[in-house]
N, CA, C and O atoms as a GROMACS GRO file, in nm:
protein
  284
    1UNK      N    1   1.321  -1.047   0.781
    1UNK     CA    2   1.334  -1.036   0.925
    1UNK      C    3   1.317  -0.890   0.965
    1UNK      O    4   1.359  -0.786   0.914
    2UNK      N    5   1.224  -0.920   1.098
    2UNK     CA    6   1.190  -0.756   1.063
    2UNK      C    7   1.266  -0.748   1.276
    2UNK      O    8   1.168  -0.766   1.348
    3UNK      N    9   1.326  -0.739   1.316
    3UNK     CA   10   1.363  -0.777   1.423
    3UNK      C   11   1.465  -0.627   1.389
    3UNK      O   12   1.464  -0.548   1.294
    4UNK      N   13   1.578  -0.639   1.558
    4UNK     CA   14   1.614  -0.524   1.542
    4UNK      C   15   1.761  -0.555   1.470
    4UNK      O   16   1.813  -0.667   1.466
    5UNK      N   17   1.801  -0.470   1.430
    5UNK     CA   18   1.932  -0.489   1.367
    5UNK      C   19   2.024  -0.397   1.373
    5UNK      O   20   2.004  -0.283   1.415
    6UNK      N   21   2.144  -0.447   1.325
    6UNK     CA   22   2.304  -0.344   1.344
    6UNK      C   23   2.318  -0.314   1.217
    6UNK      O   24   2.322  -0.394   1.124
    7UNK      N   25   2.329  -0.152   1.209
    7UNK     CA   26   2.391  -0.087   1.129
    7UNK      C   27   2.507   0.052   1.182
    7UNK      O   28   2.497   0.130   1.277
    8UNK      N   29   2.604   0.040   1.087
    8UNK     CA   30   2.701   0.073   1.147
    8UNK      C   31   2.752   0.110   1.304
    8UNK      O   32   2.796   0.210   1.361
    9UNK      N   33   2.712  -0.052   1.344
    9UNK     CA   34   2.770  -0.075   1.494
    9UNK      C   35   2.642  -0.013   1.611
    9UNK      O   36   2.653  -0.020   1.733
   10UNK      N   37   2.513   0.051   1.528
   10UNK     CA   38   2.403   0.054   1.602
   10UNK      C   39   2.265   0.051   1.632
   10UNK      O   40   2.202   0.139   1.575
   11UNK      N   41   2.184  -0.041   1.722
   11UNK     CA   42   2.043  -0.105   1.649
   11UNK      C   43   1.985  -0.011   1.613
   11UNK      O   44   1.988   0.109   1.641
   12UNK      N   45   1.947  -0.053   1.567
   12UNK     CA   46   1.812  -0.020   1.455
   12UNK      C   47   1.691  -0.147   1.506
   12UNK      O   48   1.693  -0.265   1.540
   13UNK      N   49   1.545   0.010   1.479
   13UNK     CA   50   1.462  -0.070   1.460
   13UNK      C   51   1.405  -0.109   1.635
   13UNK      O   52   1.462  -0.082   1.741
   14UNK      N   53   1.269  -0.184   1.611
   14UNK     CA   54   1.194  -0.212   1.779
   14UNK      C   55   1.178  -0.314   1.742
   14UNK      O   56   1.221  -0.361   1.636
   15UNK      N   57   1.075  -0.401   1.870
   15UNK     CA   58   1.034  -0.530   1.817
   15UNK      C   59   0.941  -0.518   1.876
   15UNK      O   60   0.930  -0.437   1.969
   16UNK      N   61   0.819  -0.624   1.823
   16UNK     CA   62   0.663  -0.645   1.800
   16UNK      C   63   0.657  -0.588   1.925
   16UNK      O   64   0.608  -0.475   1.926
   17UNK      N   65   0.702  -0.646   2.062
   17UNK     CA   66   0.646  -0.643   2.192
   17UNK      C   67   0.711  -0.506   2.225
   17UNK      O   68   0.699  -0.475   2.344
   18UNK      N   69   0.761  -0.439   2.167
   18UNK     CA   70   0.768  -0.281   2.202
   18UNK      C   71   0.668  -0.224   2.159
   18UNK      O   72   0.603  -0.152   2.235
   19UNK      N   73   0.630  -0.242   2.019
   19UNK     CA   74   0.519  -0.152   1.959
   19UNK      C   75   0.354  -0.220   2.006
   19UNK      O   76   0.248  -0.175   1.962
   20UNK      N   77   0.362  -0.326   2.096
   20UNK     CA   78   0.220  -0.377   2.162
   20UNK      C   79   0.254  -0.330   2.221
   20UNK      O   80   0.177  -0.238   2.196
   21UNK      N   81   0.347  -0.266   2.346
   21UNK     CA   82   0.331  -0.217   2.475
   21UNK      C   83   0.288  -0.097   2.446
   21UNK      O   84   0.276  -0.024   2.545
   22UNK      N   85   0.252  -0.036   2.313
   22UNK     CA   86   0.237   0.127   2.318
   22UNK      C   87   0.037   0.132   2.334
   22UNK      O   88  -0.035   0.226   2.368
   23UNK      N   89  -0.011  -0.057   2.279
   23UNK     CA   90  -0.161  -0.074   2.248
   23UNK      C   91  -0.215  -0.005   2.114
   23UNK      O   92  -0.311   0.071   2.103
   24UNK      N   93  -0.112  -0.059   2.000
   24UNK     CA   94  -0.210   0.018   1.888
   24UNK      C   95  -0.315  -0.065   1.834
   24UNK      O   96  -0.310  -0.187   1.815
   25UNK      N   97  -0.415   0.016   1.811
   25UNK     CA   98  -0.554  -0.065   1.742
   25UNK      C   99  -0.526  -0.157   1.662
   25UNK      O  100  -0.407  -0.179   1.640
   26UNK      N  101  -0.634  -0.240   1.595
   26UNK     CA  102  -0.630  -0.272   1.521
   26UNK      C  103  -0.705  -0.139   1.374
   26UNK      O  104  -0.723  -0.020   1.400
   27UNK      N  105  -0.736  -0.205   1.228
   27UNK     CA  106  -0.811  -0.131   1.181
   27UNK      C  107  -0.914  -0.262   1.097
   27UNK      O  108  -0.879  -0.360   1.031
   28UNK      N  109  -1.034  -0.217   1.132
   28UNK     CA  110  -1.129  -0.333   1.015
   28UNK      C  111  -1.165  -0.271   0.897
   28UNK      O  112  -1.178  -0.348   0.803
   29UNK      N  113  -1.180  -0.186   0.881
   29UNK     CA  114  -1.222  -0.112   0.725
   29UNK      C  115  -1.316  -0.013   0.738
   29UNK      O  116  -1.325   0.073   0.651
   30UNK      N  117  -1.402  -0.013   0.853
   30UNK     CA  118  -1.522   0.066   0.920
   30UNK      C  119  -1.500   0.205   0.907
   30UNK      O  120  -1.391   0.246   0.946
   31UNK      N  121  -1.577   0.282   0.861
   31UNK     CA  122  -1.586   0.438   0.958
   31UNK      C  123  -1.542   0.518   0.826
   31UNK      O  124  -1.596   0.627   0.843
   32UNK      N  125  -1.468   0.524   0.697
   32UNK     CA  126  -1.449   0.617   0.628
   32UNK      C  127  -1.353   0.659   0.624
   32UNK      O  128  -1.268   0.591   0.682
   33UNK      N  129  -1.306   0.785   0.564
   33UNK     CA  130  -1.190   0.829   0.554
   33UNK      C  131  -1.137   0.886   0.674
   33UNK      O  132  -1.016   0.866   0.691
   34UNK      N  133  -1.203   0.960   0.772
   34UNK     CA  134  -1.153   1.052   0.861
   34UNK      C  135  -1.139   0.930   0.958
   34UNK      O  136  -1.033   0.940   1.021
   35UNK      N  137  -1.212   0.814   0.991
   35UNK     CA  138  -1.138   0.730   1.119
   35UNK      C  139  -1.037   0.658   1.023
   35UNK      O  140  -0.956   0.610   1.102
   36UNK      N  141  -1.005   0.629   0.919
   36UNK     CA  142  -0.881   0.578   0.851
   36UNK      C  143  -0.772   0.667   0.856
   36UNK      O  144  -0.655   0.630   0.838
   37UNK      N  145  -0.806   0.780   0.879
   37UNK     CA  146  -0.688   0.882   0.840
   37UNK      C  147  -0.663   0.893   1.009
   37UNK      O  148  -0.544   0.865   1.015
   38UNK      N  149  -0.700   0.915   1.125
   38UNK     CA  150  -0.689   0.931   1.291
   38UNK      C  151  -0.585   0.776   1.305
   38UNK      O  152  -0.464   0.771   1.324
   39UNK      N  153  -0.664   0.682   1.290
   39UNK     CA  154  -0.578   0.519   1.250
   39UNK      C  155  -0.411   0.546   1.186
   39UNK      O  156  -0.307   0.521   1.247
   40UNK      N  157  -0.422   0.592   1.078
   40UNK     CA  158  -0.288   0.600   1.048
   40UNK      C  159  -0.211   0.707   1.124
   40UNK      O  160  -0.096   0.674   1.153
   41UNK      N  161  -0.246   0.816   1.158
   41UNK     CA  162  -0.182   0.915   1.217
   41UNK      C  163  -0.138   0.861   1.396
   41UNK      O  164  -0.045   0.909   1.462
   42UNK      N  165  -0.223   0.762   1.436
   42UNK     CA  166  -0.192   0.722   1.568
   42UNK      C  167  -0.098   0.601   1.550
   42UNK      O  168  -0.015   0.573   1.636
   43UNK      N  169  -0.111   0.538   1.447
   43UNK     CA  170  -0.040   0.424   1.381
   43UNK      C  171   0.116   0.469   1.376
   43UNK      O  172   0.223   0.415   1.404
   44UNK      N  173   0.079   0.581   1.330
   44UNK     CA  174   0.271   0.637   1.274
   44UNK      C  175   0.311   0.691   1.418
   44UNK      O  176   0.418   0.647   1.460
   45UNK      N  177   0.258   0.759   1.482
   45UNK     CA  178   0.273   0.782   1.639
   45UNK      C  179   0.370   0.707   1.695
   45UNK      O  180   0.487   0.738   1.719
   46UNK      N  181   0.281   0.547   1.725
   46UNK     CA  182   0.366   0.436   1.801
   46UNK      C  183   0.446   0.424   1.728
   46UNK      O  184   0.532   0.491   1.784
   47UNK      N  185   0.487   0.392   1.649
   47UNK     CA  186   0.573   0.326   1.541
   47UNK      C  187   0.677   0.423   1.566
   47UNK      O  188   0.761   0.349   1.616
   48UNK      N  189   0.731   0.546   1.566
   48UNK     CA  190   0.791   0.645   1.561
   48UNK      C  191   0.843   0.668   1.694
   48UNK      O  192   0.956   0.711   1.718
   49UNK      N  193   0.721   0.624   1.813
   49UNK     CA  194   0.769   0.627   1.959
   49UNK      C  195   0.866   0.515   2.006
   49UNK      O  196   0.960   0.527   2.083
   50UNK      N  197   0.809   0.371   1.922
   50UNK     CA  198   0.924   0.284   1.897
   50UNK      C  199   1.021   0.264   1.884
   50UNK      O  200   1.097   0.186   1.943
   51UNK      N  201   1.046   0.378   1.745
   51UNK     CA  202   1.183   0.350   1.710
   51UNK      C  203   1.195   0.247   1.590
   51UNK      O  204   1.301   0.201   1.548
   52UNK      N  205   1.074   0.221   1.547
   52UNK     CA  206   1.048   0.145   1.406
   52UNK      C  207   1.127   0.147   1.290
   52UNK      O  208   1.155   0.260   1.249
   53UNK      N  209   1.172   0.047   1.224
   53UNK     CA  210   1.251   0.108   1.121
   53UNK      C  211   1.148   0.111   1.018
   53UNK      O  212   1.032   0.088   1.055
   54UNK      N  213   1.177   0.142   0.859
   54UNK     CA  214   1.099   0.179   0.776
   54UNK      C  215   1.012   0.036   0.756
   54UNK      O  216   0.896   0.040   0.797
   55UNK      N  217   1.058  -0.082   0.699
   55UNK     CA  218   1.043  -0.233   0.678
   55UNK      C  219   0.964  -0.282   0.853
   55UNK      O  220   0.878  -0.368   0.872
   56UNK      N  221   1.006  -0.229   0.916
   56UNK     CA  222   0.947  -0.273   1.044
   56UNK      C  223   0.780  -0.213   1.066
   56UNK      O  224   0.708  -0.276   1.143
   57UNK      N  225   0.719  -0.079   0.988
   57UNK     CA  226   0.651   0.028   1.005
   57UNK      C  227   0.534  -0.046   0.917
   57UNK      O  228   0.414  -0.036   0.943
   58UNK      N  229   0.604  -0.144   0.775
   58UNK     CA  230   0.524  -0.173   0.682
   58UNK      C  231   0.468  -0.321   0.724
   58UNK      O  232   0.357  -0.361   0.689
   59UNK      N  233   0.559  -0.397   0.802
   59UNK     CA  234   0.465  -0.501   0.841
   59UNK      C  235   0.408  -0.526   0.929
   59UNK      O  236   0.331  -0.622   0.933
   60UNK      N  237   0.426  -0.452   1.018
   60UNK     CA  238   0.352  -0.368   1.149
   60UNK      C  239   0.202  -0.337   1.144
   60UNK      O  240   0.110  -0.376   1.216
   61UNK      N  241   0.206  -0.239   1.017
   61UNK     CA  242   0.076  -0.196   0.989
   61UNK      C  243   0.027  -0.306   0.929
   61UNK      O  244  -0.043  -0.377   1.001
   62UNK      N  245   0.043  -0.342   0.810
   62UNK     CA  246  -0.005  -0.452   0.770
   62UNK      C  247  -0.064  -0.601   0.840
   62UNK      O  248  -0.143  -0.692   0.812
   63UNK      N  249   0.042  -0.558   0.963
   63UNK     CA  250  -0.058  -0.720   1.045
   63UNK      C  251  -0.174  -0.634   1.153
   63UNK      O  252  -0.222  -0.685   1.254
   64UNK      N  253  -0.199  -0.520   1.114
   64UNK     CA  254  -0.291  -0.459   1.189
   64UNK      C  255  -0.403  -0.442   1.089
   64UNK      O  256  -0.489  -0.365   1.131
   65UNK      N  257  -0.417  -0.473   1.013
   65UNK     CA  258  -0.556  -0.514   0.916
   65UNK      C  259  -0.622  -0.618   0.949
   65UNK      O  260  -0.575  -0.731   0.939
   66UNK      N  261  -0.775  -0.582   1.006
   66UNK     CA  262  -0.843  -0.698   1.030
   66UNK      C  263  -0.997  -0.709   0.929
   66UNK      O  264  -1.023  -0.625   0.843
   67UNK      N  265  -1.067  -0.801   0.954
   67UNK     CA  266  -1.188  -0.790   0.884
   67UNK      C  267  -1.188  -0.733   0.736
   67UNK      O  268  -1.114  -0.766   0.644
   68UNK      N  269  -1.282  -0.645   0.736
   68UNK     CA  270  -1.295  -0.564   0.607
   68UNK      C  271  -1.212  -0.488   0.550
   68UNK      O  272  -1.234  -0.445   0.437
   69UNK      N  273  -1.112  -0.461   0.612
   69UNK     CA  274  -0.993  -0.391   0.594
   69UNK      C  275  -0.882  -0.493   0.525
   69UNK      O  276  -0.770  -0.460   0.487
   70UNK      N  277  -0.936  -0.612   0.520
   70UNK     CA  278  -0.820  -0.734   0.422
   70UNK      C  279  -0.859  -0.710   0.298
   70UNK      O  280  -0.780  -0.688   0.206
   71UNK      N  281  -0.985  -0.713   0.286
   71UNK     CA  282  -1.058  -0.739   0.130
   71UNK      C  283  -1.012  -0.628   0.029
   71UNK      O  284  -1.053  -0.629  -0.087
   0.00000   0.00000   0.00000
């Protein structure tokens, strides 16, 4: 469960429809290292503007793999 949660008496963590309201891309696999590396750096951005927890950051990104970027 990647939702927000209580730790010692305070949430933790965003949820999906916080980190869509920020509009992060998707990624397909396209473009090389330097648009993979802009991708993650804008990736950690929202995630961080969120309030993401660590477990929240990893399946986050991960459902942001599309196309060629699965294989």
């Amino acid at each position: 469960n990647v939702g927000n949660v209580i730790v010692n008496g305070n949430w933790v963590g965003c949820s999906y429809k916080e980190v869509l309201a920020c509009n992060p891309k998707e990624y397909n696999g396209k473009g090389g290292a330097v648009v993979l590396t802009r991708w993650i750096e804008k990736m950690e951005f929202v995630q961080d503007m969120s309030g993401c927890s660590i477990d929240q950051k990893v399946e986050y990104t991960a459902g942001s793999f599309v196309g060629k970027a699965l294989t």
